[in-house]
N, C-alpha and C positions, 0 to 999 in steps of 0.2 A: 397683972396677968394677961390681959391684954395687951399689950405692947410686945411682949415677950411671946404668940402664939401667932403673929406675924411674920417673923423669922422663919421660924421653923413649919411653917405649911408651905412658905416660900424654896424650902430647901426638898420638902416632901415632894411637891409637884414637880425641882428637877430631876429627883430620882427618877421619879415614875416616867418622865420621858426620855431618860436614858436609858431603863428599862424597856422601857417601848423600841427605841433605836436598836435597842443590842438585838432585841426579839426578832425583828425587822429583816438585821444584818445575819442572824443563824436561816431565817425561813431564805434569803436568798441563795444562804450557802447551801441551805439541804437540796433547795430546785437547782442548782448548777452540778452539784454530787449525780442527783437519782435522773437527770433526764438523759435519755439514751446518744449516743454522739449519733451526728449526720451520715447517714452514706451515701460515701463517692461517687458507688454507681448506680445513689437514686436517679428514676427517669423520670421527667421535666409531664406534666400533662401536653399532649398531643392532640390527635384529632382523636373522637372518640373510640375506642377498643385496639389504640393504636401507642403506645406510648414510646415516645423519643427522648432522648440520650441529649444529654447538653453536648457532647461530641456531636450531634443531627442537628442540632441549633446552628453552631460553629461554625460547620461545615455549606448551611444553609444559606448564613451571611456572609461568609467567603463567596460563594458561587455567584452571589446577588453583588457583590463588592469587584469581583472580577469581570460579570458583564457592564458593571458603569464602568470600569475603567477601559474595559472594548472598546466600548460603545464611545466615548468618549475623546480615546485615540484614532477611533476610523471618522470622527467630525473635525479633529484635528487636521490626519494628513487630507479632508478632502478640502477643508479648507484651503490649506498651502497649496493642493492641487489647483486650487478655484482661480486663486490668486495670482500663481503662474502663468493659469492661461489668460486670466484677463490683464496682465502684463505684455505677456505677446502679443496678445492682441492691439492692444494702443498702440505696441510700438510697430505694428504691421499698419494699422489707420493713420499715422503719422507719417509713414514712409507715403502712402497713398494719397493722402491733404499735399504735399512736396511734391505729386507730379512726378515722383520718379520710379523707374521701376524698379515693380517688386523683388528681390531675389528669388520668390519662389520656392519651395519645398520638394525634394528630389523624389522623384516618385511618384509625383501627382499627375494625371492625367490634363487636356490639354480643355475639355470641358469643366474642369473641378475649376472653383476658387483659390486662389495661395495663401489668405487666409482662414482656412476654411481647416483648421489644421486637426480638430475632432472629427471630423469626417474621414480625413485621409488616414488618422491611427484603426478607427474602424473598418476602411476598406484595406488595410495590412490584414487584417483578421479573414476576409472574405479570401486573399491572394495567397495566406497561406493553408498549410493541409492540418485546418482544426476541425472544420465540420464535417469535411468530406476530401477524400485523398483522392490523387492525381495518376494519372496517367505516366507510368514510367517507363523509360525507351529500353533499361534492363536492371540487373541488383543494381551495379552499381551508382545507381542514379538515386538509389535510397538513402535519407539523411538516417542512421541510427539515434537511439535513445540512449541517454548514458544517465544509470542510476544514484540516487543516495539516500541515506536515510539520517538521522539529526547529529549522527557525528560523524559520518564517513560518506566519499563520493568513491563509485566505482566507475573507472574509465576505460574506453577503448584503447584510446590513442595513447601508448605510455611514450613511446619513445625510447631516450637513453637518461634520462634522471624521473620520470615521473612511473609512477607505481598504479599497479591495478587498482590496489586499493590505500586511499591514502585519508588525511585528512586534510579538510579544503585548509592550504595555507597563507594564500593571498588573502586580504582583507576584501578584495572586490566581490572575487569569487564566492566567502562565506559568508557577506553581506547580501550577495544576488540570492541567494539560496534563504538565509533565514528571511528575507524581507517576503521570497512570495509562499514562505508558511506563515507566516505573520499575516499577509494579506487573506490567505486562503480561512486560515481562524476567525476572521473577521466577518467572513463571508459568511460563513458557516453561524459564526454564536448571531449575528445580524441579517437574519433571509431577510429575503425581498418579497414581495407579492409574486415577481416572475420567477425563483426557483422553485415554485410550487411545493412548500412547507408551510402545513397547517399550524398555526398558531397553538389551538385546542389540542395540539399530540403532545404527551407528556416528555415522550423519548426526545422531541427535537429541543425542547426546551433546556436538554443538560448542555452545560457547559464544555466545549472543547476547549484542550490545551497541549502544548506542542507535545507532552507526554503521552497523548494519543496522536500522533503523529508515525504513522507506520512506514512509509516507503515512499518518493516520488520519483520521477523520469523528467526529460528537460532534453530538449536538443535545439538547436538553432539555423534557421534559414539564414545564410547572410542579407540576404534582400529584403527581409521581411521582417523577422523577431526571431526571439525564443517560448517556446510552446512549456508550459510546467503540467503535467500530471501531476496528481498529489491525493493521497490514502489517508484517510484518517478512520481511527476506530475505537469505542470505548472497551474495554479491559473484559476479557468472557465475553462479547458481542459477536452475533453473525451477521450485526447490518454495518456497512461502510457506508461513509461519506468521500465523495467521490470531486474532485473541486479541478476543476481545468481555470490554467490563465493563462495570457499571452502578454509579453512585453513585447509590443514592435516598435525596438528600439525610443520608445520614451516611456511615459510613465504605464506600471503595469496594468492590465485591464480584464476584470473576469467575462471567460467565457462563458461557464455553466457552472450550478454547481446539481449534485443531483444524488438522491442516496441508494445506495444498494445494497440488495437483499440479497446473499448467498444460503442462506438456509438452503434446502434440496435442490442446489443445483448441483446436478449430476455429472462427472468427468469418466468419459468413456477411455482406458489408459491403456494404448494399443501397441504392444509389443511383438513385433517379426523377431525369431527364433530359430538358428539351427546349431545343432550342439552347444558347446561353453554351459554344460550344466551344471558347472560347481557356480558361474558366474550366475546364473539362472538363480541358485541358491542363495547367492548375496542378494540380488535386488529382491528376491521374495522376503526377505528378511528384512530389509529395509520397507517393502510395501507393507508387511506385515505391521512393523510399528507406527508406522504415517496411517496409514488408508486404514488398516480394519481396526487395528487399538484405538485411534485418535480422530479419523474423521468420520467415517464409515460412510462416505456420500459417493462411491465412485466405483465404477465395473472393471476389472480387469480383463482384456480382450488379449492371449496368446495363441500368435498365426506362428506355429510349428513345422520347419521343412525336412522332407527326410524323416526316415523311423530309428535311425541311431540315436540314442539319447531320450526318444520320448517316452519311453515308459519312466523313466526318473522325471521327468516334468510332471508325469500324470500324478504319481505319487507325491510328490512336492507340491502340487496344488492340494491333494485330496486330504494331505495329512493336516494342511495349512485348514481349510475348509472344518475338518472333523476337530481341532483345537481352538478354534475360532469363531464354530460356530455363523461361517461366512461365506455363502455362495454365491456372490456375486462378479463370478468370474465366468470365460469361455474361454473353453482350446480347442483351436482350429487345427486340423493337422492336413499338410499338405505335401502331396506326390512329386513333390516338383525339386528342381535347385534352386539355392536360396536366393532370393528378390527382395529386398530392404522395400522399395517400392510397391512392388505385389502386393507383399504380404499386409502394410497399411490398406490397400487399396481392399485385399478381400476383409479384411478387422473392420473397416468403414461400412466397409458394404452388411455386413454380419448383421448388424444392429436393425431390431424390426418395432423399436418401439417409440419411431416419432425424431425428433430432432434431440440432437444431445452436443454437449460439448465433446471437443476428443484432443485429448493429448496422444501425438507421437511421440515414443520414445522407446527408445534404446537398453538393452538389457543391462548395460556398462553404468547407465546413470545414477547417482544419487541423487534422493530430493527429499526435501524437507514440507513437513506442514504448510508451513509461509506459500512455500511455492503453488500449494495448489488453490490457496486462497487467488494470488497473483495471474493462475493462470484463469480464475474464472471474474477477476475484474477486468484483465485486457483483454477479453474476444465478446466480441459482441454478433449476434447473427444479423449476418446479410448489413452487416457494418464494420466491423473490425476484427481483423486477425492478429495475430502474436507471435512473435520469433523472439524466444529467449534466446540470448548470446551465453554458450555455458563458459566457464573456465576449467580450461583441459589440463591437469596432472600433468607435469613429467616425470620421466620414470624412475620412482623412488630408493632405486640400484643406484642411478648415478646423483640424485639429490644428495640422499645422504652416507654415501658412502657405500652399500651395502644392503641388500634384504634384512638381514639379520640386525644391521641398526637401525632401521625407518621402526618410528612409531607407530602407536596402531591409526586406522582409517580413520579415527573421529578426528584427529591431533594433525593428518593431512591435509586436510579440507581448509585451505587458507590462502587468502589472495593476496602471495608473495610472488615479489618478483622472479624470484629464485623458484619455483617451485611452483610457475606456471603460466600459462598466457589464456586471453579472450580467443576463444574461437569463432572470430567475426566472419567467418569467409564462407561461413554454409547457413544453411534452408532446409537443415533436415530437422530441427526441433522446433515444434508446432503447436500454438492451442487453436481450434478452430473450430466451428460449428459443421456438423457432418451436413447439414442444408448448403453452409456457405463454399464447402469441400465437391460437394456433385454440383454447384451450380456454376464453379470454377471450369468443372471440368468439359462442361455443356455450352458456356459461351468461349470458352478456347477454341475448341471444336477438336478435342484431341482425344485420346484412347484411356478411357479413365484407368485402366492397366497400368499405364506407361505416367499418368499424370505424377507421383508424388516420385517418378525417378528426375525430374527436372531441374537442373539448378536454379531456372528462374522464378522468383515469388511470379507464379502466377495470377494470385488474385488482384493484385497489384496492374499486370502488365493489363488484364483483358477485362477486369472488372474494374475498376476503382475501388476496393475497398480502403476501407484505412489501414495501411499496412504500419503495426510500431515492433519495432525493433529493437532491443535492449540487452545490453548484459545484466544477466540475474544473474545475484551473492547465492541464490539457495540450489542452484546446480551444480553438479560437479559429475565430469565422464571418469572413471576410477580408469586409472593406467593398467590396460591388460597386455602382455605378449600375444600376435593375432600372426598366424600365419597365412600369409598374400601369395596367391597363384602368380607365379613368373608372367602370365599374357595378363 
């Protein structure tokens, strides 16, 4: 009996742990059944009562992934930079060990070294008009600005094959352009101690990328370099990053970089008026959608000549105001014949509450949002003024054929060669500080009546101001029929 109850407790004890296994194998099936699946858009623990999205993660380590690779590429080219110059250098200390003479570097003064070649790129910089502008003998002695923004360059000079607005096609040209936004990002995602950006501010700490890349300007001294303005701004933001550079002719070199706050800065928008009140009725329509829908930072100032017409003005402000909800307008009305000049002159004078920015302009023009951000980055007081270069319409009868076939006005507005030119050859459209406008007019020593009938930039000629000149994409003069007195 014995022998025979060895077997079978031996076969009993496998059961039971097959048993056991299969028991095992169901409790793991019932826990993978009954527990609830993961969701997607659980949030990850954050900072306390703050919880973040594995998207906030992601995006986290991107941002921190994209400054070491900044950061990384700006130790690169300054190395190669390093490099270069301690290349010239021996082989200028070689020509010198030889006893022979130097070639010298064209430009350099007669007290400088001719080795001395970081010295001389930074007095380019003092010779040209970055810090402070020049003394000009008249307009035309003005270098213009010629705009782009990260797929298109808008130019003066077209000539017979080249376009107002075109895409940069040479490789030089859209290497010179992306190389000093590249430069300018670097600047930016890497301050210095001297662009005086606090480490401790949250705001400075985001990342730029050419996507925030808004507009820049660039023109060229032949003697000296090319000067780069350059905009950059993050998405919904009212503060701009503001980055000047200068290539004088070798490697590029930052000027400044510096940020700016447009929140409530105010644009006093001074319109001279005599009849064209169906025309009156477009740009109130277009101010209406820019200015009071969209920005709501900015006074509307109408100087009215003559009584013909102006009860329709008065109405079309007050109906504009009572739907609007928007009284930050003035209408001037005056006894006189119409003065484009006066009437600026008395809109300027109007103003009783301190310094203000002031755009002149024209009841014919359109403009856009962009444009007034634009006009309050270029003027700076008792520093810099602004002459947008607009692009003028021609007349849409003979564009396309006919009235009856010209599209509507949003579908016109296009910087084709056909259907339009820079209007480089005037000084009537203006941003500029009503301080830096009366102090023009005090050291000219001329008739401040008479000052804004003059073709020459004055603040230029009798002040030094920084006079920038540019064609801007967000203007445009609408093609009207104007009837001209014979004298």
């Amino acid at each position: 009996m014995p022998r025979r109850g060895f077997p079978l407790q031996g076969r009993v004890r496998w059961l039971l742990l097959a048993l056991f296994l299969l028991l095992v194998l169901l409790l793991f099936a019932y826990l993978l059944e009954c527990t609830p699946p993961a969701d997607a858009s659980q949030t990850l623990p954050g900072v306390v009562g703050e919880p973040f999205s594995r998207e906030y993660y992601q995006t986290l380590l991107q941002e921190h992934e994209e400054r070491h690779l900044s950061r990384a590429y700006s130790l690169k080219r300054q190395i190669a930079q390093l490099k270069q110059e301690l290349q010239e250098m021996s082989d200028k200390l070689k020509l010198m060990q030889e006893k022979k003479e130097p070639p010298g570097v064209q430009g350099l003064g007669e007290n400088q070294e001719p080795g001395d070649l970081l010295e001389f790129l930074h007095s380019q910089i003092n010779k040209a008009e970055v810090n402070a502008g020049a003394r000009l003998p008249s307009e035309y002695a003005l270098v213009p600005f010629e705009s782009f923004t990260s797929s298109k360059v808008y130019q003066l000079e077209m000539g017979l094959t080249r376009h107002p607005e075109e895409k940069p096609v040479r490789k030089d040209r859209r290497d010179e352009l992306v190389e000093a936004v590249e430069a300018a990002l670097d600047i930016i995602n890497n301050p210095d101690e001297e662009d005086g950006v606090e480490e401790d501010v949250p705001v400075q700490r985001q990342t730029y990328t050419d996507s925030h890349f808004m507009e820049g300007l660039y023109r060229t001294e032949r003697d000296k370099g090319t000067l780069y303005e350059l905009f950059f701004a993050k998405e919904d933001s009212s503060s701009f990053r503001h980055v000047s550079l200068f290539r004088p002719f070798g490697p590029i070199m930052k000027v400044r970089s510096t940020s700016v706050e447009t929140l409530g800065m105010i644009i006093n928008i001074i319109v001279p008026l005599a009849g064209r009140v169906d025309t009156f009725s477009q740009f109130l329509q277009n101010f209406r959608e820019v200015c009071v829908q969209r920005d709501r930072q900015v006074h509307l100032t109408v100087v009215y000549f003559g009584q013909e017409g102006l009860q329709e003005v008065k109405s079309s402000l007050k109906k504009m105001s009572r739907e609007e909800t928007f009284s930050n307008y003035t209408l001037i009305s005056v006894d006189e014949e119409f003065s484009r000049g006066r009437g600026l002159n008395i809109g300027a004078n109007a103003w009783k509450n301190g310094d203000v920015l002031m755009f002149f302009c024209d009841v014919d023009i359109r403009f856009s949002l962009d444009f007034l951000n634009t006009c309050r980055l270029h003027a700076a007081p008792n520093k810099k003024v602004f002459y947008p270069v607009v692009f003028s319409l021609y007349n849409p009868a003979i564009v396309y054929g006919s009235l009856e076939l010209a599209p509507p006005i949003e579908q016109q507005l296009s910087h084709k060669k056909d259907a339009g030119f820079w209007r480089d050859f005037g000084f009537g459209m203006t941003c500029q500080y009503r301080s830096d406008f009366l102090n023009i007019a005090k050291q000219a020593s001329v008739n401040l009546l008479s000052l804004a009938e003059l073709p020459l930039p004055m603040c230029a000629k009798f002040c030094q101001y920084y006079v920038e000149k540019t064609n801007n994409f967000q203007l445009f003069p609408l093609n009207e029929k104007i009837k001209i007195a014979r004298e």
